[in-house]
N, C-alpha and C positions, 0 to 999 in steps of 0.2 A: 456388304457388312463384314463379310470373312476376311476379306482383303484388308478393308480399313482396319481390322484388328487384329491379322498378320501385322500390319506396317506399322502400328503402334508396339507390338510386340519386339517386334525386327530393331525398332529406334530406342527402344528401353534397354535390349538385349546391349546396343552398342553403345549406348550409354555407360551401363554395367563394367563395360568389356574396358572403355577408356579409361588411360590413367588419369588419375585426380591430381588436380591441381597442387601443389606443394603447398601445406600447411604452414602457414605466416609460424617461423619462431619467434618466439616474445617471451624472453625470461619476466618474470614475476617477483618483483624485492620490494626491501623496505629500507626505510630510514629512521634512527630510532631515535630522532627530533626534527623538528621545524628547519627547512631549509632556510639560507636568507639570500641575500643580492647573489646573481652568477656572475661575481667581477672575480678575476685570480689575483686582483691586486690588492682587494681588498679581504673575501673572504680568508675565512682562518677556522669556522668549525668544522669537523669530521663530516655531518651531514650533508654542508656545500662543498666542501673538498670532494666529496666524493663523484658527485658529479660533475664537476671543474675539469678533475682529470679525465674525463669521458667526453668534454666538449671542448677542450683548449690542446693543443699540443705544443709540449716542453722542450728543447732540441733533443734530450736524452731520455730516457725513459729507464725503467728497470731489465733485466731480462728476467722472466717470469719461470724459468726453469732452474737458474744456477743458486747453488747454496755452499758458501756465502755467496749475499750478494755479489749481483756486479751490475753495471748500466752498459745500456747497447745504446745505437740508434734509434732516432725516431724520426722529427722533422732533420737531422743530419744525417747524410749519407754513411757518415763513420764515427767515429768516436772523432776528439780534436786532435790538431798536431798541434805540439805545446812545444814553446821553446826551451832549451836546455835551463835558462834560468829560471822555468816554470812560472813567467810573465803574462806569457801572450798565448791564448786557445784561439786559433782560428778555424774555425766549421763552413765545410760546404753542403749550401741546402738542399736538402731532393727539391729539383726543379719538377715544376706541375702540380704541388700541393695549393688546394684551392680551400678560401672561405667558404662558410654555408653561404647560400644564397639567402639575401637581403635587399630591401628596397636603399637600402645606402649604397649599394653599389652602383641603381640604375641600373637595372636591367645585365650587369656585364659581371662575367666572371670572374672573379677575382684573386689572382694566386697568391700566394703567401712570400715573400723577398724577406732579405734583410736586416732591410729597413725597418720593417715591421718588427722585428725583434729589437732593434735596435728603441723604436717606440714605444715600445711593451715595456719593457727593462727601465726605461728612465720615465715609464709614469710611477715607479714603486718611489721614487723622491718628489710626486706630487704632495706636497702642504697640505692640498685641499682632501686629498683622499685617506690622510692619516694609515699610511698602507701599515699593517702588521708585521709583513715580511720585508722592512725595508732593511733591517737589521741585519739581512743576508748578504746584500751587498755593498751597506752605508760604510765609507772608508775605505772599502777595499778595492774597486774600480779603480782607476787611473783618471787622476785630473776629478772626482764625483762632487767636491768641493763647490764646483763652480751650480752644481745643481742644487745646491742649498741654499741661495740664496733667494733672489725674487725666480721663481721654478720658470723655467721656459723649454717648451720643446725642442726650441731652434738652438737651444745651449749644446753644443760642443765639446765633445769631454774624450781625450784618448781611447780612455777604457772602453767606450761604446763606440766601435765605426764598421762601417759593412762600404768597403773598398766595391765591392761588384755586386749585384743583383742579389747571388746566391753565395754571399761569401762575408761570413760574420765575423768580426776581430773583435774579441775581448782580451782587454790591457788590464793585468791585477798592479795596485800598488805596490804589494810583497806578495809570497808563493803566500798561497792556501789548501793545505790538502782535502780539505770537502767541499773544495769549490763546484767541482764535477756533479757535485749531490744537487747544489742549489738547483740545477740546471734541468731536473729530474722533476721538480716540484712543479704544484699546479701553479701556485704564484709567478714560474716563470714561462707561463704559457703564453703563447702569441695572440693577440688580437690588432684589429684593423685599422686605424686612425678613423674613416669615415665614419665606421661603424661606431665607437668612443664617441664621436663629436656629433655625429645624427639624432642622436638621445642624451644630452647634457644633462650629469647627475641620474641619471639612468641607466647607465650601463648596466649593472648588474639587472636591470628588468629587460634587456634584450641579449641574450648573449650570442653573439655571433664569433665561431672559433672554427677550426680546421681540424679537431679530435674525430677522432672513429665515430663518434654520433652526434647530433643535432638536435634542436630543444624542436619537439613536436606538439606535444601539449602541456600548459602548467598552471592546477587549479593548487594558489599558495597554500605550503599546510596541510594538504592532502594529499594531489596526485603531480607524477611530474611524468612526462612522456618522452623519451629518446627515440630516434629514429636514425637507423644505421647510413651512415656518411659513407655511401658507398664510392665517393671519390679519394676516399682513405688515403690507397694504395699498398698499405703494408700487408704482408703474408706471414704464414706459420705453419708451417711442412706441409708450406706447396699450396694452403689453402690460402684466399682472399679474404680477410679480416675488414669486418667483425662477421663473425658467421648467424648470427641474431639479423629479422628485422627490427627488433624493439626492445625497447628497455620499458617497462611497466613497475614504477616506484613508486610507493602507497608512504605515508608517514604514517609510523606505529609506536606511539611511546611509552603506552603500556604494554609491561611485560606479557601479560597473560593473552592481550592479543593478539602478541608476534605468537609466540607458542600456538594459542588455537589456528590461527590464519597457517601455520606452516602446515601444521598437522592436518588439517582440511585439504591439503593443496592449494591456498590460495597464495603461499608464497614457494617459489622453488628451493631455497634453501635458507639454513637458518642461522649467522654468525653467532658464537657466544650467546649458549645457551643461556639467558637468564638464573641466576645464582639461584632464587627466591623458587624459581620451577624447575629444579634439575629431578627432584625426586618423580618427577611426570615421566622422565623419558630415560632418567640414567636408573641402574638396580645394580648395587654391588661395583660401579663403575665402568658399567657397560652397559648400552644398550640395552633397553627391554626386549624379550622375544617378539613379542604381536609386531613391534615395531621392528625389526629384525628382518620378520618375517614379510611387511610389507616394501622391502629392498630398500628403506632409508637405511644411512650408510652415517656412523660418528667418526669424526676424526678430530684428535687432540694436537692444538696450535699454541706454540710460546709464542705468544704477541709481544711486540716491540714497545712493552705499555708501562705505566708506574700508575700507580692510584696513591696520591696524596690529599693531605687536606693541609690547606694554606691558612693561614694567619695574614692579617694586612699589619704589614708593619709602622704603617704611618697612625693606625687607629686610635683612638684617645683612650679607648678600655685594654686592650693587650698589646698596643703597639709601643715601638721605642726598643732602646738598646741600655734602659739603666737594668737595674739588676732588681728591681722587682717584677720588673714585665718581661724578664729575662724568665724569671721562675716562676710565672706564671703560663706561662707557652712552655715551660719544659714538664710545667707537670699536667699540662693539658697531652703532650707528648707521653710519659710515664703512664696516665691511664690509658690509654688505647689496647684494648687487648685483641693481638694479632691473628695469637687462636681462634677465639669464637670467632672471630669477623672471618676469618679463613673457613673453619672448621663447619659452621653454622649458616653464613649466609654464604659463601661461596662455594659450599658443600667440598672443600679438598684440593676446588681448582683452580689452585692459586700459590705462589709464595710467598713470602715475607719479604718486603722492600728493607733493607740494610740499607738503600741508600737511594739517591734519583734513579742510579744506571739500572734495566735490567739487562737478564743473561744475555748473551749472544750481539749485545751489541758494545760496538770497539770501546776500551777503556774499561768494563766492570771486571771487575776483582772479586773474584768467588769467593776469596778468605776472607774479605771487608764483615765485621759484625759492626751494629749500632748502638755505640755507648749509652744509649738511651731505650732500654725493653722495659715490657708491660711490670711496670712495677708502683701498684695503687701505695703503700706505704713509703713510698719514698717521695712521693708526690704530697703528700701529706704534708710530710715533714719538712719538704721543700717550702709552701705555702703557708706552715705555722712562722718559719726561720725568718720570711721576708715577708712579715706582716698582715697575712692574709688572714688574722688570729679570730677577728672579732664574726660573731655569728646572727642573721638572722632568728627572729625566733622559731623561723619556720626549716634552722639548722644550717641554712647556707652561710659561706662564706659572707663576710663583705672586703671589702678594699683597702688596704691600711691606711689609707684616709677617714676612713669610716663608715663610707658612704656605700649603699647599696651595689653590687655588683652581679650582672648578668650579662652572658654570652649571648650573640647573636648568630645563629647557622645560618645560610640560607641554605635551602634543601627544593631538588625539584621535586614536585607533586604527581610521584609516578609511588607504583607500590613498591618497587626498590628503593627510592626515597624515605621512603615511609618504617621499613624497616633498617636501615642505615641510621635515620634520625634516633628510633628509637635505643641502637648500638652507642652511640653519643652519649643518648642522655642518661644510660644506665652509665658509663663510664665515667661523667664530668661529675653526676650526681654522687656517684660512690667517693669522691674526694671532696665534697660541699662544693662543687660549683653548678650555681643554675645557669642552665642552657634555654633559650626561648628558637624556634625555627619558623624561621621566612620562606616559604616556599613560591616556586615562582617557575617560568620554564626557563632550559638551560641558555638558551640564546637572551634570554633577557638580564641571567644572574651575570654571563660574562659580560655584557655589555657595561653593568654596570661596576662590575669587579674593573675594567683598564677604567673605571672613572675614579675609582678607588673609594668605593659606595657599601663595598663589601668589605664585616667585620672575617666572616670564616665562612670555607666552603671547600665540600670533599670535591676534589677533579681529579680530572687523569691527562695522561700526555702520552699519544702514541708516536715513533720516531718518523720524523718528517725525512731523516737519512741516518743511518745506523751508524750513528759514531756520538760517543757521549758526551763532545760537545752542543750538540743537538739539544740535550738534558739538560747542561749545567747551565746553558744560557739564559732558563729558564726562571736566575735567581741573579743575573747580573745585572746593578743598577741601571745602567743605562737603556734594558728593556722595561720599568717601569710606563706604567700604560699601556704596557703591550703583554707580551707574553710572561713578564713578572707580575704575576697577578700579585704574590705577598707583599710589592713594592719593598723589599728588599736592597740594601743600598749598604755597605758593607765595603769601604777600601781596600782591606786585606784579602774578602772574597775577590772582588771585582780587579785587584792586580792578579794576582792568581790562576783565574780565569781565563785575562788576556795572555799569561805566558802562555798557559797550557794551550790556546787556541791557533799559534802558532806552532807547535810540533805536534808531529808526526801521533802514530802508538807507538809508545817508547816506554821505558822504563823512568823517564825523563818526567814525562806527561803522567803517567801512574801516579809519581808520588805527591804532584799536583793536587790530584783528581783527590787521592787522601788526605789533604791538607782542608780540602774545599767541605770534604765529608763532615770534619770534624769541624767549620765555621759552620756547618748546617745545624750541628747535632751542638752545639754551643749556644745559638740564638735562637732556636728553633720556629725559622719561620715558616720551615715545614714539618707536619708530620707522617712521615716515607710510612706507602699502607702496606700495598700489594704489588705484584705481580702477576696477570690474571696465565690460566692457563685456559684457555679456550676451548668449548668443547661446542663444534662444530657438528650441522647437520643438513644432508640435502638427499632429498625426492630423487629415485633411480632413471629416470628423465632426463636428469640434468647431467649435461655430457662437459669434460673438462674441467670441472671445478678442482681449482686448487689456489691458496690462497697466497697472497706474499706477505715477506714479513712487513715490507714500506707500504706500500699500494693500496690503497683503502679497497680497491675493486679491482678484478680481474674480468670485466662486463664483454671487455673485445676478445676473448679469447674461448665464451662458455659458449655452448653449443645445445639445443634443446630436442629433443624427439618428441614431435607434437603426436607419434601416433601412441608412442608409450604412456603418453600422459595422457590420451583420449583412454585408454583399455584402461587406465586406473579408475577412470571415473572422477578425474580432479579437474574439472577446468574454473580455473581462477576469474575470478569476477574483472 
């Protein structure tokens, strides 16, 4: 018996004594909407982009340290050699990058060529897939003409050829100086032909890609599971990326319970604190103590972002270009007041959009002001001037037709929502205009906004590449259905546009970009909000965190200390 319980004693001791197994890292995040399809050719919301660029890889990428930006490699060994006429990038591929494994492969490894960029790139002129981002390359490829017509894979076209295995030749029609950026985006990530054609119309419900992670588990609308793509191959001083086994992404679209989930530990860090809950965690513009005190850490981010509210310009109640629907959008513009929306709901952390551009990214003009500030009596008397004379009895406006007139918001059903909406209707109310609000989730309002379903709706635009062309495209006819949500359609804008999209930053382009201001702030088919200033928060666990101003996520570069976060007492569900 003494022995037997020596020997149990003796086996527990070296138990004790053995190192432990390494704690699985598993960052802990959210989404703060509904994912939709994992296709790069299709999606276009922040919440699928985000993980897009985590499972698809783009030949460039950002580098995650330099400020201003710049792009390094990624699937390319180097940046391109471009010809002196700034025609031709030809990229050589890191040889050895593999797709996730799929049963479309059969059983067999499958590395990434090409070809396969070459296939990826000429599905964004698929008919059938009405891609978003086709507008990045439509035109400007060499020979793309031919792929607009009956769409074929087997089509042919200069612009797209990969002369060797690991050796991509892109042919521009004319120079483009952000063409580099395109290349950066999740839209132009690589995926597999078998994989595409293994699940017809399905793509984005299997996504197989060659990014730092891999789809592990995906409950739609709730949880999504990454799994570190340990055939990567990329480093970061000297370490093997991504340093995570797991990505653990929760959908959280109310405010209050991203905030309590952070604060609990059940998320590791928090992007843009909620406007509506800053008074929880900021005092004075800092940090509370208690929180302070438990080693979370705030940091203040100028995001690459605009918050406007669109107008549809085709609509039959405020749309059009005569001059009563003109001054009816301008004085819906004139009440907005910039203050309180800043001061009140975004407690500070914010500025005043002058115009689409904001700070730091190429083209904005600091001195630009908006001919058009919060100014309720002007708006008045804009709307007595062009007819909007006659009154309900219940005081509102009507139509100088006669006839009854009411605005339509749609607004998402979140409590930010909710206090936005009621921002609106103190504002259209104060000059007799009824406002009614459609709430709905955002992935449903955009969908039905490219149908052009939507009378008005507040959005935002974060820069897909830091140059304000990025912005202004966002009002050129020719993206109607897509990223013109206003349907906006304007000759004088849309030449304009195209000159300025062919130069440089220039002095050239500036006075462009001011011309365009003043078609914006004439017809007003937007109303330019905000500026957000972000105020950022993460758990002393979380190693690495730092944000970029393009990159939705920085997921392959964060680093977690599973024992830091066991001695806190936070383990995340």
């Amino acid at each position: 018996m003494t022995i037997r319980r020596s020997l149990v004693i003796s086996v527990v001791a070296l138990l004790l004594a053995a190192p432990a197994f390494a704690a699985e890292k598993v960052l802990h995040t959210f989404l703060t909407t509904s994912e939709t399809g994992l296709d790069p050719a299709v999606a276009s919301d922040i919440a699928t982009l985000s993980l897009l660029e985590n499972l698809f890889d783009p030949l460039l990428r950002y580098d995650v340290d330099a400020r201003p930006v710049a792009l390094r490699a990624n699937a390319a060994m180097a940046l391109p050699e471009v010809s002196a006429d700034g025609l031709v990038y030809t990229f050589r591929l890191r040889p050895g990058m593999l797709f996730s494994p799929d049963p479309a492969f059969r059983g067999q490894r499958r590395e990434v060529t090409a070809a396969d960029y070459v296939y990826s790139l000429k599905r964004l002129y698929d008919p059938a897939l009405k891609s978003p981002w086709l507008f990045l390359f439509d035109g400007k490829l060499k020979g793309d003409a031919a792929l607009k017509g009956a769409f074929s894979q087997s089509t042919e076209i200069a612009g797209l050829q990969a002369p060797e295995r690991h050796t991509l030749r892109l042919t521009l029609a004319a120079p483009d100086r952000n063409f580099l950026f395109y290349l950066a985006m999740p839209a132009s990530g690589v995926v597999a032909r078998e994989a595409i054609e293994a699940y017809p119309g399905q793509a984005g419900n299997h996504p197989v890609g060659s990014g730092p992670f891999r789809l592990g588990e995906w409950k739609r609308s709730d949880k999504i599971v990454l799994l570190a793509n340990r055939d990567w191959g990329l480093t970061r001083h000297g370490r093997r990326l991504p340093l995570l086994d797991k990505v653990e992404v929760r959908i959280a679209e109310e405010f209050q319970g991203r905030m309590l989930g952070f604060l609990s530990g059940e998320y590791d860090y928090l992007e843009q604190v909620p406007e509506s809950l800053t008074d929880m965690v900021i005092q004075d513009g800092r940090l509370k103590p208690a929180l302070a005190a438990r080693g979370i850490v705030l940091t203040r981010f100028p995001v690459l972002q605009t918050y406007y509210m669109w107008m549809n310009m085709e609509d039959p109640v405020l749309g059009g270009y005569g001059k009563d629907k003109v001054a009816l959008r301008r004085a819906i513009a004139l009440s907005y007041d910039s203050a309180e929306d800043i001061g009140l709901l975004k407690k500070g952390f914010a500025l005043r959009a002058e115009s689409p551009l904001p700070p730091n990214v190429l083209g904005y003009d600091p001195a630009y002001r908006t001919p058009v500030p919060y100014n309720k009596a002007l708006a008045q008397a804009l709307l007595e001037r062009f007819g909007y004379r006659q009154r309900d009895p219940d005081g509102f406006r009507r139509a100088p037709d006669g006839k009854p007139l009411t605005l339509t918001m749609h607004s998402e059903a979140t409590v930010g929502g909710r206090l936005r909406d009621e921002l609106w209707r103190k504002n259209l109310n104060a000059i007799g205009l009824r406002v009614v609000f459609r709430t709905d989730k955002k992935t449903d309002i955009i969908k039905a906004s490219r149908l052009g379903k939507v009378q008005m709706f507040e959005s935002n635009w974060i820069a897909d590449f830091p140059d304000g062309d990025n912005f202004y495209q966002l009002l050129y006819g020719a993206n109607r259905g897509r990223a013109n949500y206003a349907r906006f359609n304007l000759p004088a804008y849309n030449e304009r546009y195209e000159q300025a999209r062919l130069l440089g930053d220039s002095p050239a382009r500036q006075k462009l970009y001011g011309e365009m201001n003043q078609l914006i702030h004439a017809y007003n088919p937007w109303v330019p909000l905000s500026h957000p200033l972000s105020a950022d928060l993460q758990h002393p666990w979380l190693k690495n965190y730092k944000r970029h101003p393009v990159e939705f996520t920085t997921w392959r570069y964060l680093d977690i200390d599973p024992e830091q976060r066991r001695r806190a007492g936070k383990i995340a569900r």
